[in-house]
Predicted model as a PDB file, atoms N, CA, C, CB and O in Angstrom, pLDDT in the B-factor column:
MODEL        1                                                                  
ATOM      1  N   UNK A   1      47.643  84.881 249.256  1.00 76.00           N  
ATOM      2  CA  UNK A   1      48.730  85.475 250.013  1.00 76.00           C  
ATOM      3  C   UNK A   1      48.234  86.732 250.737  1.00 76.00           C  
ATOM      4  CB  UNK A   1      49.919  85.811 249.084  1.00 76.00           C  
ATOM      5  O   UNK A   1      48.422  86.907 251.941  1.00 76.00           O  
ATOM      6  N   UNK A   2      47.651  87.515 250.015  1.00 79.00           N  
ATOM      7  CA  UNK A   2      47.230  88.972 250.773  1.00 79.00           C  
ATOM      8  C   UNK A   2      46.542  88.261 251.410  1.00 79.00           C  
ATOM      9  CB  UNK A   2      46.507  90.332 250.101  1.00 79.00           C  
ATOM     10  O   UNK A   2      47.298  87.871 252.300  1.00 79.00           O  
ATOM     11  N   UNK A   3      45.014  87.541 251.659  1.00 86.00           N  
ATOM     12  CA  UNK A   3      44.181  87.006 252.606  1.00 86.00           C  
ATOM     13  C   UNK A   3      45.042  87.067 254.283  1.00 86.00           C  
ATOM     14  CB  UNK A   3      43.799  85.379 251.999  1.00 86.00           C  
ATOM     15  O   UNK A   3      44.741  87.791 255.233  1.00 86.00           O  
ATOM     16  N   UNK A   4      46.342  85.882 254.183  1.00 89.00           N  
ATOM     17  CA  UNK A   4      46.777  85.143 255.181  1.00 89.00           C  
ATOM     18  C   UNK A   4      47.546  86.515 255.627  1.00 89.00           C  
ATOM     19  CB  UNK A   4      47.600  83.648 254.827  1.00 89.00           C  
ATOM     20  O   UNK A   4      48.024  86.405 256.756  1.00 89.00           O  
ATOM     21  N   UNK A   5      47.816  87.981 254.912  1.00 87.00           N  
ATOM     22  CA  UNK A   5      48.743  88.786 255.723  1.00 87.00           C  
ATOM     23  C   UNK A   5      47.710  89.607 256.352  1.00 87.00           C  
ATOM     24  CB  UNK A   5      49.922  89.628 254.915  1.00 87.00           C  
ATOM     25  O   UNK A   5      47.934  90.100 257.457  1.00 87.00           O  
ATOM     26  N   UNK A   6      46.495  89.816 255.695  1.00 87.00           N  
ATOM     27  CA  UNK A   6      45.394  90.658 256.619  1.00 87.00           C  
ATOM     28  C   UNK A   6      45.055  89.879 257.763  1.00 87.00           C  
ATOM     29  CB  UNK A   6      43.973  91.007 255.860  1.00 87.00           C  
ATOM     30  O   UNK A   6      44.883  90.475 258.826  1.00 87.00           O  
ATOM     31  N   UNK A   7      44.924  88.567 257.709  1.00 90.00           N  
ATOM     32  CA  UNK A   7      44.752  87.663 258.935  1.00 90.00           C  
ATOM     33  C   UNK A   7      45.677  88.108 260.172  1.00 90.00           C  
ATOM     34  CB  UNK A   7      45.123  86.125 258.520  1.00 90.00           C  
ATOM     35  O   UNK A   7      45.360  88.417 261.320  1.00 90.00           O  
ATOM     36  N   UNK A   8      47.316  88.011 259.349  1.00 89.00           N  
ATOM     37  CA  UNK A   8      48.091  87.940 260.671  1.00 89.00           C  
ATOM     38  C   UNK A   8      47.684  89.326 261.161  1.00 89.00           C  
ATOM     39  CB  UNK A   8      49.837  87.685 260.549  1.00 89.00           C  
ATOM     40  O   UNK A   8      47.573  89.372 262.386  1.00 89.00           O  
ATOM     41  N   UNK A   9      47.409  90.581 260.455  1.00 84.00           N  
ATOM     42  CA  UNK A   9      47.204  91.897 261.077  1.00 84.00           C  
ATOM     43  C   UNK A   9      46.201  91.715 261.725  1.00 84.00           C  
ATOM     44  CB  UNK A   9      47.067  93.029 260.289  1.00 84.00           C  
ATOM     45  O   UNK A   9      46.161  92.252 262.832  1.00 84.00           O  
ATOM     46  N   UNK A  10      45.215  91.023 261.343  1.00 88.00           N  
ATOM     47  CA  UNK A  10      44.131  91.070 262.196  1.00 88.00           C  
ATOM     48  C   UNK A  10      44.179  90.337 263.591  1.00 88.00           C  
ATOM     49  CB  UNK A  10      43.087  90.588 261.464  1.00 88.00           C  
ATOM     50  O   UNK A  10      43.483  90.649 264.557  1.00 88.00           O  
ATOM     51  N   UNK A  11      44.977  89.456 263.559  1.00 92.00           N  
ATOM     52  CA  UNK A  11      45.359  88.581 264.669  1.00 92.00           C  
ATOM     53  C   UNK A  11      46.527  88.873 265.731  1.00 92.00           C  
ATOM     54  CB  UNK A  11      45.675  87.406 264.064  1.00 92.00           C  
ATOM     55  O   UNK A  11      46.737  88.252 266.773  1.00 92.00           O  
ATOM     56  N   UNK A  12      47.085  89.734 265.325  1.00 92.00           N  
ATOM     57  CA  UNK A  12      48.343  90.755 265.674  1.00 92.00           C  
ATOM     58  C   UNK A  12      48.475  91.882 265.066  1.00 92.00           C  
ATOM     59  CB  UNK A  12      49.578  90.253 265.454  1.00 92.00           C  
ATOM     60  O   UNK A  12      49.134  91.842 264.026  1.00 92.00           O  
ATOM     61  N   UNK A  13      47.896  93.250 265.512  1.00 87.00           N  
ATOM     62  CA  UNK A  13      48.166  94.253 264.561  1.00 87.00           C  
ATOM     63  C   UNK A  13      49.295  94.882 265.230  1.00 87.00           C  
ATOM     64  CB  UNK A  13      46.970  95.213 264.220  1.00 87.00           C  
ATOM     65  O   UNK A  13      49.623  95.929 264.672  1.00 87.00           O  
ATOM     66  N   UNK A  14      50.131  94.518 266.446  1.00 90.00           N  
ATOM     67  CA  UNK A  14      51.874  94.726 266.653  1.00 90.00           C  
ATOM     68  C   UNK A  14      52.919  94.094 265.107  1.00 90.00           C  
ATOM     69  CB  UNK A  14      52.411  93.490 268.375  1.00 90.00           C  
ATOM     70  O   UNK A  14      54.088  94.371 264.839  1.00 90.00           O  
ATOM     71  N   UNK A  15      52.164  93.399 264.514  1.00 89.00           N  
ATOM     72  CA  UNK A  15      52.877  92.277 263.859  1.00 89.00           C  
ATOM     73  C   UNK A  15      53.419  93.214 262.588  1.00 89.00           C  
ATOM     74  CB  UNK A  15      51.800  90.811 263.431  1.00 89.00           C  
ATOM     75  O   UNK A  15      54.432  92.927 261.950  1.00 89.00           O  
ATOM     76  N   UNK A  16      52.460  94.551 262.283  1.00 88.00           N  
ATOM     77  CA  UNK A  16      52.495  95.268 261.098  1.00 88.00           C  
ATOM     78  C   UNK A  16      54.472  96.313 261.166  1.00 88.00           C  
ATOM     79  CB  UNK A  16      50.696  96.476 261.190  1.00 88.00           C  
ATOM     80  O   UNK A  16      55.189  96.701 260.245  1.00 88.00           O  
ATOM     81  N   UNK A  17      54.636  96.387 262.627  1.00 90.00           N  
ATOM     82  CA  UNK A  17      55.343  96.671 262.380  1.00 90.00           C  
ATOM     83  C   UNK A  17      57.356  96.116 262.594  1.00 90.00           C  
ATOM     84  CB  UNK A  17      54.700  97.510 262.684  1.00 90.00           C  
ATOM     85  O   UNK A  17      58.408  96.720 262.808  1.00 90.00           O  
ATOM     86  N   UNK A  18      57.001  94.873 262.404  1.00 94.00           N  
ATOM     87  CA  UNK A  18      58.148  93.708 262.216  1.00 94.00           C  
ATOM     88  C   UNK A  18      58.240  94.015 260.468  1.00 94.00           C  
ATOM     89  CB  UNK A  18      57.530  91.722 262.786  1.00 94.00           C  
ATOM     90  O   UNK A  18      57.411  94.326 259.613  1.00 94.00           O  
ATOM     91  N   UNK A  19      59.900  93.708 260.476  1.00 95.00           N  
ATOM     92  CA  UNK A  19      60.165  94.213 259.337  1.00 95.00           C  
ATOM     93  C   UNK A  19      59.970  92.856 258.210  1.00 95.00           C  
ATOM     94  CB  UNK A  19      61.654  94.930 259.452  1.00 95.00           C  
ATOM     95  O   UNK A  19      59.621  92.949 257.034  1.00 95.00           O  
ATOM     96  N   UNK A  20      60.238  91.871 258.805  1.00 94.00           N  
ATOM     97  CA  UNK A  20      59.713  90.335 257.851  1.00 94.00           C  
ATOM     98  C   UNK A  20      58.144  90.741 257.304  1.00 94.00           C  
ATOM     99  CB  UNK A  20      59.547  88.538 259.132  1.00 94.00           C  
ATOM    100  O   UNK A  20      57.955  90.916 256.100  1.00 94.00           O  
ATOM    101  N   UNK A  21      57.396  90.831 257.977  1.00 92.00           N  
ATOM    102  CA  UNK A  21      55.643  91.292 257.759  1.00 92.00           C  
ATOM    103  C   UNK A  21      55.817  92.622 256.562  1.00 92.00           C  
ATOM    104  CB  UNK A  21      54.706  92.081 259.688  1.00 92.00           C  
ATOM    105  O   UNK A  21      55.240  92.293 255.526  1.00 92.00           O  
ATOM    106  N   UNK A  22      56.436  93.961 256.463  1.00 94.00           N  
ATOM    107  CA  UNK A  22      56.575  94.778 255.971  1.00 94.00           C  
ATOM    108  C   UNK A  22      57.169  94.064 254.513  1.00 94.00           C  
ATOM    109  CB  UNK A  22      57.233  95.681 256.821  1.00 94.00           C  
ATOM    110  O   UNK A  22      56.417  94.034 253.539  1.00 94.00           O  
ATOM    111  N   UNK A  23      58.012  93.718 254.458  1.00 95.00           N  
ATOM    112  CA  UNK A  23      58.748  92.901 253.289  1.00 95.00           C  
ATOM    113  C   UNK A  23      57.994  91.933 252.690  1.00 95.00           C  
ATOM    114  CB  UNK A  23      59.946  92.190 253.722  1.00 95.00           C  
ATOM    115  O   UNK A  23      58.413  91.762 251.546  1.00 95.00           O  
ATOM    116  N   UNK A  24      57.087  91.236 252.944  1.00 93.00           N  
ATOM    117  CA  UNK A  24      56.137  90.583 252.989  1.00 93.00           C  
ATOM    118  C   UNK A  24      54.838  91.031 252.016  1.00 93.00           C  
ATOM    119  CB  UNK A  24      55.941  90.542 254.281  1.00 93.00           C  
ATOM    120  O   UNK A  24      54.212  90.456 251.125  1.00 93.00           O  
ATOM    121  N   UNK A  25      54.771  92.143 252.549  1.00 93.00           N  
ATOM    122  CA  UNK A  25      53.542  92.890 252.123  1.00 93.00           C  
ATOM    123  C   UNK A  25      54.340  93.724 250.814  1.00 93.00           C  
ATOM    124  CB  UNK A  25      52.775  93.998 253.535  1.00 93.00           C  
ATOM    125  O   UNK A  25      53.669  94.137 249.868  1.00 93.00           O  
ATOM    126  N   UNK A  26      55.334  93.855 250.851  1.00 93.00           N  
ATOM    127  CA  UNK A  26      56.043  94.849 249.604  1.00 93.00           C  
ATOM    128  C   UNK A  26      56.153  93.941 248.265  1.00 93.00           C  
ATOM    129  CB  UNK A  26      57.822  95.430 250.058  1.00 93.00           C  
ATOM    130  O   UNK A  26      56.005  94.241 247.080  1.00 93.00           O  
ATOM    131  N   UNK A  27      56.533  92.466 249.034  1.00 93.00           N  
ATOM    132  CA  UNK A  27      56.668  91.788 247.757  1.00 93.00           C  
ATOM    133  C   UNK A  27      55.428  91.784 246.754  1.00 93.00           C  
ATOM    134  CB  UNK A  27      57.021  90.404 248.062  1.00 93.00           C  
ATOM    135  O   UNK A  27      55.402  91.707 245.526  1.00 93.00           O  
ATOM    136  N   UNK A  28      54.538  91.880 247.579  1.00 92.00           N  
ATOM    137  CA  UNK A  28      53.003  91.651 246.952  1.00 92.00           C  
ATOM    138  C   UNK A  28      53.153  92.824 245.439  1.00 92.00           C  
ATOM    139  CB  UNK A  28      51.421  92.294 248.442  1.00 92.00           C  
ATOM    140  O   UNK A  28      52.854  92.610 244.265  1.00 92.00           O  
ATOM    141  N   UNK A  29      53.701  93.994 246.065  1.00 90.00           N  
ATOM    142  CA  UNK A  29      53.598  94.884 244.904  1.00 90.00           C  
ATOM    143  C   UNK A  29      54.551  94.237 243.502  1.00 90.00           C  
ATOM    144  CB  UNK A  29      54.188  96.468 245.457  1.00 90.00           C  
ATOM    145  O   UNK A  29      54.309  94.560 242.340  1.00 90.00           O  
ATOM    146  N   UNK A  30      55.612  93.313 243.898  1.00 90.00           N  
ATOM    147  CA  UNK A  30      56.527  92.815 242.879  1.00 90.00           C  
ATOM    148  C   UNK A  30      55.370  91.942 241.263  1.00 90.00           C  
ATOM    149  CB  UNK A  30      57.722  91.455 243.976  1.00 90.00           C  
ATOM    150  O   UNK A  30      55.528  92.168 240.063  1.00 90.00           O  
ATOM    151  N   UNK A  31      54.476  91.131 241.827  1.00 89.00           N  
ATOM    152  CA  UNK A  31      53.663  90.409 241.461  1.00 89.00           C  
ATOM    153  C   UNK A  31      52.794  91.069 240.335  1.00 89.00           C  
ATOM    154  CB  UNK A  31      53.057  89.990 242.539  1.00 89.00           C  
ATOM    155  O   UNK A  31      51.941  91.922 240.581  1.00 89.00           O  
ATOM    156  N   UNK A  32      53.135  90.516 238.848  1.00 84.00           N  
ATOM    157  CA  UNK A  32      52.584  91.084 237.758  1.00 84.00           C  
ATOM    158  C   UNK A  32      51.099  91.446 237.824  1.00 84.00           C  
ATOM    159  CB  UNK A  32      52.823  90.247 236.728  1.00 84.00           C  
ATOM    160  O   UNK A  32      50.540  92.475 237.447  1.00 84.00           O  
ATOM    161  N   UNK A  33      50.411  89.929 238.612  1.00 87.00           N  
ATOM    162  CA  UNK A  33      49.243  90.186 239.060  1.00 87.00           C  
ATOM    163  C   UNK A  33      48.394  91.237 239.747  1.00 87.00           C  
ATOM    164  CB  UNK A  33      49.209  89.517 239.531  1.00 87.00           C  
ATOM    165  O   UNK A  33      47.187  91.448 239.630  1.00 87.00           O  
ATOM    166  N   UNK A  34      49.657  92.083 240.778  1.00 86.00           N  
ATOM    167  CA  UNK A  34      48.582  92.809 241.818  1.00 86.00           C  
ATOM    168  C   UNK A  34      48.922  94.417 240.809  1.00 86.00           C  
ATOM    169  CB  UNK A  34      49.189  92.778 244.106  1.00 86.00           C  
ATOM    170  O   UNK A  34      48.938  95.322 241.644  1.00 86.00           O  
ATOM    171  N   UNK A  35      49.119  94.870 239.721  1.00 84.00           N  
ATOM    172  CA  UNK A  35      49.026  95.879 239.262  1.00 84.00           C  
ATOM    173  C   UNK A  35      47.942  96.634 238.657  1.00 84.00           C  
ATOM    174  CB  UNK A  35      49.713  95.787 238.731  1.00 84.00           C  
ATOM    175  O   UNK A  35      47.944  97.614 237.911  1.00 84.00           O  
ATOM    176  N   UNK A  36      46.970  95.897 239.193  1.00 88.00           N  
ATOM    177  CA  UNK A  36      45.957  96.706 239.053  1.00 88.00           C  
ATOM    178  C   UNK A  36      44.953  97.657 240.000  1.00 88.00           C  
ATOM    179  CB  UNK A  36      45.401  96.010 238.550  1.00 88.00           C  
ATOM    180  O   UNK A  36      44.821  97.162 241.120  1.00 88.00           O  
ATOM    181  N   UNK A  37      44.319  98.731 239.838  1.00 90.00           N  
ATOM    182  CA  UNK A  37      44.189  99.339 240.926  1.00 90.00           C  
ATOM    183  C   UNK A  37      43.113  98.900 242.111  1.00 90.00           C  
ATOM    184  CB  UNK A  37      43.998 100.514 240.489  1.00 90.00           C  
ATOM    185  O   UNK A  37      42.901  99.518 243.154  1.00 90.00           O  
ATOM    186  N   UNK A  38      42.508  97.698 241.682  1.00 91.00           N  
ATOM    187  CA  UNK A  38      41.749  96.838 242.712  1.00 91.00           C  
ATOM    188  C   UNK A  38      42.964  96.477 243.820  1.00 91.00           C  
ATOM    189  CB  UNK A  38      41.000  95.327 241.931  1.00 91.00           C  
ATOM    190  O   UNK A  38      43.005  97.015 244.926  1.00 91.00           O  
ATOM    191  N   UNK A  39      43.922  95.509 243.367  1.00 90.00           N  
ATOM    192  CA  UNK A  39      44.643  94.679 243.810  1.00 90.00           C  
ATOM    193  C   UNK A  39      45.313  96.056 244.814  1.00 90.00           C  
ATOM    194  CB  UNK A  39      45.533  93.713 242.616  1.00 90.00           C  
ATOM    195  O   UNK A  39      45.175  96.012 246.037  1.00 90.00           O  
ATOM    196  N   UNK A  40      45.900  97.025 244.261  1.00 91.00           N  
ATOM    197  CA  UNK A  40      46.765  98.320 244.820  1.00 91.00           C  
ATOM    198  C   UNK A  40      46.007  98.219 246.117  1.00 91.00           C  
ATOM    199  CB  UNK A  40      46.656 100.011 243.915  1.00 91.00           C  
ATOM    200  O   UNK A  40      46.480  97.851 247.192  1.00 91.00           O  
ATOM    201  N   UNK A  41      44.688  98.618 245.863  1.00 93.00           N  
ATOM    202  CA  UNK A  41      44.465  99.351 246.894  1.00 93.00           C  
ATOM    203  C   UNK A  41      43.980  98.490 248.026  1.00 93.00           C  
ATOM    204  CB  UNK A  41      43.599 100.377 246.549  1.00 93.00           C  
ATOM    205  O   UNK A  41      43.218  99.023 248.833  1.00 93.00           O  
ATOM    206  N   UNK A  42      44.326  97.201 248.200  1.00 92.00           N  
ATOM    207  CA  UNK A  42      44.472  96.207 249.637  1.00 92.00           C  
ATOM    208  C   UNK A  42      46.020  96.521 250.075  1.00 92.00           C  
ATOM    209  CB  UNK A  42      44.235  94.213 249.293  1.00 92.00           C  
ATOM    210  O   UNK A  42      46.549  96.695 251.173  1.00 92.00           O  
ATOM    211  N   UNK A  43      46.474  96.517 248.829  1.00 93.00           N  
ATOM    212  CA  UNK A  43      48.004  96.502 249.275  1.00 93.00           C  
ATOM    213  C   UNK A  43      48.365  97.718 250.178  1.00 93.00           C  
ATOM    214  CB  UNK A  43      49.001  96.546 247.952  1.00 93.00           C  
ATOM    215  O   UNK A  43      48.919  97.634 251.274  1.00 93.00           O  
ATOM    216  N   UNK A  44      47.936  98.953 249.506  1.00 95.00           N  
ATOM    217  CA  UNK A  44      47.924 100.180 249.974  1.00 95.00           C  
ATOM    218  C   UNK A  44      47.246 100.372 251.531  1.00 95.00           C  
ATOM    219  CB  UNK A  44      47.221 100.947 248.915  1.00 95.00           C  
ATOM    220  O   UNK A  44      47.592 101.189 252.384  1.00 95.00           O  
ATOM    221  N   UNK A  45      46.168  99.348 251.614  1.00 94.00           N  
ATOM    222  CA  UNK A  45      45.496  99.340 252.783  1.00 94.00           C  
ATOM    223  C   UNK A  45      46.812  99.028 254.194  1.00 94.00           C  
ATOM    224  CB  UNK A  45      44.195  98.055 252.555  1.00 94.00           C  
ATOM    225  O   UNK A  45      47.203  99.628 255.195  1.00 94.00           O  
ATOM    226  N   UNK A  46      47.074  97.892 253.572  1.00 93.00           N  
ATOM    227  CA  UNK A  46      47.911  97.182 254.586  1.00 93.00           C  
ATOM    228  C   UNK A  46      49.362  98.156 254.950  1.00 93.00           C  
ATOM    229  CB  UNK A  46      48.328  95.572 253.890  1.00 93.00           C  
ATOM    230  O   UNK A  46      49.930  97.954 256.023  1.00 93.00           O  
ATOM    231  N   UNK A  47      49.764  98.944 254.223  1.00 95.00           N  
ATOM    232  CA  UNK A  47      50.886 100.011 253.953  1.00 95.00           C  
ATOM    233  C   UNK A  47      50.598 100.905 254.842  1.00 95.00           C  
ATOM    234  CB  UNK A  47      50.986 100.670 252.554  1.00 95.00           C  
ATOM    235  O   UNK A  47      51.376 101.351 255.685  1.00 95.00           O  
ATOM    236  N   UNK A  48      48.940 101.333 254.612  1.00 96.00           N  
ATOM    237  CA  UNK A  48      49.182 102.353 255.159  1.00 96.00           C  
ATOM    238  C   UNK A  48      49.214 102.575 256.873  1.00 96.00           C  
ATOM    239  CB  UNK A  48      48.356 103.044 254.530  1.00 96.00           C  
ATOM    240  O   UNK A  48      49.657 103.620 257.347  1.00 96.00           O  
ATOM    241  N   UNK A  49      48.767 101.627 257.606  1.00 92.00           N  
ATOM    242  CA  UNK A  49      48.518 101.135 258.653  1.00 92.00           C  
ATOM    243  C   UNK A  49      49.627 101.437 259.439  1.00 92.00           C  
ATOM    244  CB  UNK A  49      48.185  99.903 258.549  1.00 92.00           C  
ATOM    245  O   UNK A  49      49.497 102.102 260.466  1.00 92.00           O  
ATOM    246  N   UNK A  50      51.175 100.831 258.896  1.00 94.00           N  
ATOM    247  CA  UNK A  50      52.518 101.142 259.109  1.00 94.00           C  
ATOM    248  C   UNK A  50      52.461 102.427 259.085  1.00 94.00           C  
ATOM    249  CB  UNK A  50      53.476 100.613 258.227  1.00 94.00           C  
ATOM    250  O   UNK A  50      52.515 103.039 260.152  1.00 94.00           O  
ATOM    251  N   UNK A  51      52.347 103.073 257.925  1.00 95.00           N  
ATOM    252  CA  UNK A  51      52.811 104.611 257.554  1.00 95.00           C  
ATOM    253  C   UNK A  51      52.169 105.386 258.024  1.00 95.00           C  
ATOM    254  CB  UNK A  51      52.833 105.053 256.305  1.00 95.00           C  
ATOM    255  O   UNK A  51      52.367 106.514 257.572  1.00 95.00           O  
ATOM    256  N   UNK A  52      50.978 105.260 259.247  1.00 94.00           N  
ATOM    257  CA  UNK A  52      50.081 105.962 259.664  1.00 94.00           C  
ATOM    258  C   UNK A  52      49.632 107.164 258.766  1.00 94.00           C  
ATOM    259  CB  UNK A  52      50.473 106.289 260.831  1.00 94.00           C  
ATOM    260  O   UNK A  52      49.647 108.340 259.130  1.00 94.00           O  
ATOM    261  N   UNK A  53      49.127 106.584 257.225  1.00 96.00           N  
ATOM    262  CA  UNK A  53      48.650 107.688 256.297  1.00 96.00           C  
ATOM    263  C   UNK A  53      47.380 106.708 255.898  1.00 96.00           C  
ATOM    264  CB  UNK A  53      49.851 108.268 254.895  1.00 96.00           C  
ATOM    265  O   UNK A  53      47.252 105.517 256.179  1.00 96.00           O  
ATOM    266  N   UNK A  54      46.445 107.596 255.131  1.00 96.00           N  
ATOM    267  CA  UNK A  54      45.364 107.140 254.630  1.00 96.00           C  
ATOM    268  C   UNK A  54      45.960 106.083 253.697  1.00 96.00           C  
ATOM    269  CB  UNK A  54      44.489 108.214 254.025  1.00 96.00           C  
ATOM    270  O   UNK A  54      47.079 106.028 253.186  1.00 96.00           O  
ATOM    271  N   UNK A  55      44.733 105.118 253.597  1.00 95.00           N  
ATOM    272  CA  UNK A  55      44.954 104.179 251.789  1.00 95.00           C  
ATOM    273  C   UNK A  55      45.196 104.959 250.737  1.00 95.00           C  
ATOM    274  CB  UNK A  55      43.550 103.344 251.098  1.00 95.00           C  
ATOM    275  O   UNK A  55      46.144 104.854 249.959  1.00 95.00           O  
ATOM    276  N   UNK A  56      44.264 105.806 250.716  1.00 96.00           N  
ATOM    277  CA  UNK A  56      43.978 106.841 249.287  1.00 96.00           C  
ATOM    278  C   UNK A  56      45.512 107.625 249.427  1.00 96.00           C  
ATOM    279  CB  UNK A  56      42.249 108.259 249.455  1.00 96.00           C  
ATOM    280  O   UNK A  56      46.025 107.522 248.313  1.00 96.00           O  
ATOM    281  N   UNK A  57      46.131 108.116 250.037  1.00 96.00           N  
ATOM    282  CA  UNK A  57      47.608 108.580 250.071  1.00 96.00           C  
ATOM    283  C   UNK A  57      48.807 107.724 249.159  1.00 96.00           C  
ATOM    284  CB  UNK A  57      48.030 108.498 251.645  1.00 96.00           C  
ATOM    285  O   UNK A  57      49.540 108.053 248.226  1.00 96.00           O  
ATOM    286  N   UNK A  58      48.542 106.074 250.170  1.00 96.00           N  
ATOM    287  CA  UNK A  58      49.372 105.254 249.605  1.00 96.00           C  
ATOM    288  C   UNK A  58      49.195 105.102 248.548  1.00 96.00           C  
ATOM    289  CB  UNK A  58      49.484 104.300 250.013  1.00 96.00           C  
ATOM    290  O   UNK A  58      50.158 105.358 247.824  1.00 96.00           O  
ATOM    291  N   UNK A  59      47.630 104.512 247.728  1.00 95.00           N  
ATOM    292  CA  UNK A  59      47.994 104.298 246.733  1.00 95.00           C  
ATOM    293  C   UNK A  59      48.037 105.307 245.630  1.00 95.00           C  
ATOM    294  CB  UNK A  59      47.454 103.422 246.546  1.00 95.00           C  
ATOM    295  O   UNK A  59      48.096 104.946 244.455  1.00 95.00           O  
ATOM    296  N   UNK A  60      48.012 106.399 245.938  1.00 95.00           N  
ATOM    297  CA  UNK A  60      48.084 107.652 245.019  1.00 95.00           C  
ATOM    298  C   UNK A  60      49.398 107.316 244.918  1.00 95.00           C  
ATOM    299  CB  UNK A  60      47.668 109.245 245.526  1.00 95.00           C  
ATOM    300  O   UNK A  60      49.628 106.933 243.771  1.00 95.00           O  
ATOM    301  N   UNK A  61      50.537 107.286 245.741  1.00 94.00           N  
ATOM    302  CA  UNK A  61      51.815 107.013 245.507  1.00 94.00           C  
ATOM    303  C   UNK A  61      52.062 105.952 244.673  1.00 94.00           C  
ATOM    304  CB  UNK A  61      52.420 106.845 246.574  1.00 94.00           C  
ATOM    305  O   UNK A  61      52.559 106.075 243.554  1.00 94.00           O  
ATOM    306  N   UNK A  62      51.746 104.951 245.158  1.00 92.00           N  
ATOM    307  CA  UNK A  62      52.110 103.319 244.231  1.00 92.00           C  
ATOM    308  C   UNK A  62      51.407 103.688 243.104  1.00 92.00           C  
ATOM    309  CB  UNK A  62      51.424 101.573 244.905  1.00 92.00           C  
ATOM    310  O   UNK A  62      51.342 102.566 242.601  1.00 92.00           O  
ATOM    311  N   UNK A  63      50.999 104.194 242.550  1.00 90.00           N  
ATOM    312  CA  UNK A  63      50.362 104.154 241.167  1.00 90.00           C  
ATOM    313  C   UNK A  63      51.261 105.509 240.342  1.00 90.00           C  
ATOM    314  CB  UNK A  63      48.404 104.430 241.311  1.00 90.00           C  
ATOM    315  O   UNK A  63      51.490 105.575 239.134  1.00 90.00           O  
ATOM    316  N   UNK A  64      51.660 106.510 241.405  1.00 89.00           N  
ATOM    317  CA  UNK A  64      52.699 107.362 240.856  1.00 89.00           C  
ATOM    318  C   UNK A  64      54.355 106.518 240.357  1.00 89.00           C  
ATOM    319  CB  UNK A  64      52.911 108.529 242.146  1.00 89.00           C  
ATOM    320  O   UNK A  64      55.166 106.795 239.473  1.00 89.00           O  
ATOM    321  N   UNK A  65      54.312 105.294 241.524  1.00 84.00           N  
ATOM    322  CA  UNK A  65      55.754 104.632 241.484  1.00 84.00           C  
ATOM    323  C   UNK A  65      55.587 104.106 240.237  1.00 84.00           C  
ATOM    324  CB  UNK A  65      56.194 103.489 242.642  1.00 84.00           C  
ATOM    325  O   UNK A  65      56.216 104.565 239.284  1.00 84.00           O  
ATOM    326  N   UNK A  66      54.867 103.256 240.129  1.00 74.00           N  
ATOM    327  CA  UNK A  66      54.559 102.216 238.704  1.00 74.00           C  
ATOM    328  C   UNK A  66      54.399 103.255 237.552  1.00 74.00           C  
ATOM    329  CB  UNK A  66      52.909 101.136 238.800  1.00 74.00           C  
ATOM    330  O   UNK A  66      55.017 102.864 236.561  1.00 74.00           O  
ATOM    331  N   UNK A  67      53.785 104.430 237.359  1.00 66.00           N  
ATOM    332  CA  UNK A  67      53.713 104.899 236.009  1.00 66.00           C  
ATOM    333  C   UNK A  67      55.246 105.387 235.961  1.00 66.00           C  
ATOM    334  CB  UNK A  67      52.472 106.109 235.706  1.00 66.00           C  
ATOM    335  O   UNK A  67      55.607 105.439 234.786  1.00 66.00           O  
ATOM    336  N   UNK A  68      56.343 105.790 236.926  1.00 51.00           N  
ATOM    337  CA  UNK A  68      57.630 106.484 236.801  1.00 51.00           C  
ATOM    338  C   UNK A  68      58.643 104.848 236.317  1.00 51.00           C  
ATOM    339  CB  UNK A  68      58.128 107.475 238.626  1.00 51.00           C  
ATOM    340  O   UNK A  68      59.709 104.923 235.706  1.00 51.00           O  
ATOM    341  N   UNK A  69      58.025 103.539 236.743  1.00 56.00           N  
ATOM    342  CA  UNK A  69      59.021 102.521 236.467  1.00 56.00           C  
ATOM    343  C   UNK A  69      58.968 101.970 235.053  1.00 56.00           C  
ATOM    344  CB  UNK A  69      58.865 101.410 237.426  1.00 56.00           C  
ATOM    345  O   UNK A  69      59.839 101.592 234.270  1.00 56.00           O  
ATOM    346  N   UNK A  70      57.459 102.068 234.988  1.00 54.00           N  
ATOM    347  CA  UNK A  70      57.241 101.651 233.066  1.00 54.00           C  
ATOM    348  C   UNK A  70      57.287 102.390 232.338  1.00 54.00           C  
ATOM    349  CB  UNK A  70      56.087 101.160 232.451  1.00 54.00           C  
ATOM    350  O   UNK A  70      57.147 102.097 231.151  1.00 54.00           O  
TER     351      UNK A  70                                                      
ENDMDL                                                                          
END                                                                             
């Protein structure tokens, strides 16, 4: 799944900021699987692109979100 959403960015990087693509990429964080900080920090990659902030920003955050939810 992450593969085919870096594709579409790469193939459209207008595409990052459609809100289906954004939702898309959020679900990824839902996924028991991507909680680790390998997995974070593609996710974070693709985030941050939108948020015009570094990776290392985002996932400093997502790893702040997850230790405040468990």
């Amino acid at each position: 799944m992450f593969l085919k959403l870096v594709e579409k960015h790469l193939l459209k990087p207008d595409l990052q900021f459609e809100p289906a693509y954004r939702n898309e990429v959020l679900e990824l964080l839902k996924l028991a699987g991507n909680s680790d900080i390998f997995s974070l920090s593609f996710i974070a990659w693709l985030i941050a692109k939108w948020e015009k902030k570094t990776p290392y920003e985002v996932v400093l955050r997502l790893i702040e979100d997850k230790d405040v939810t468990n």
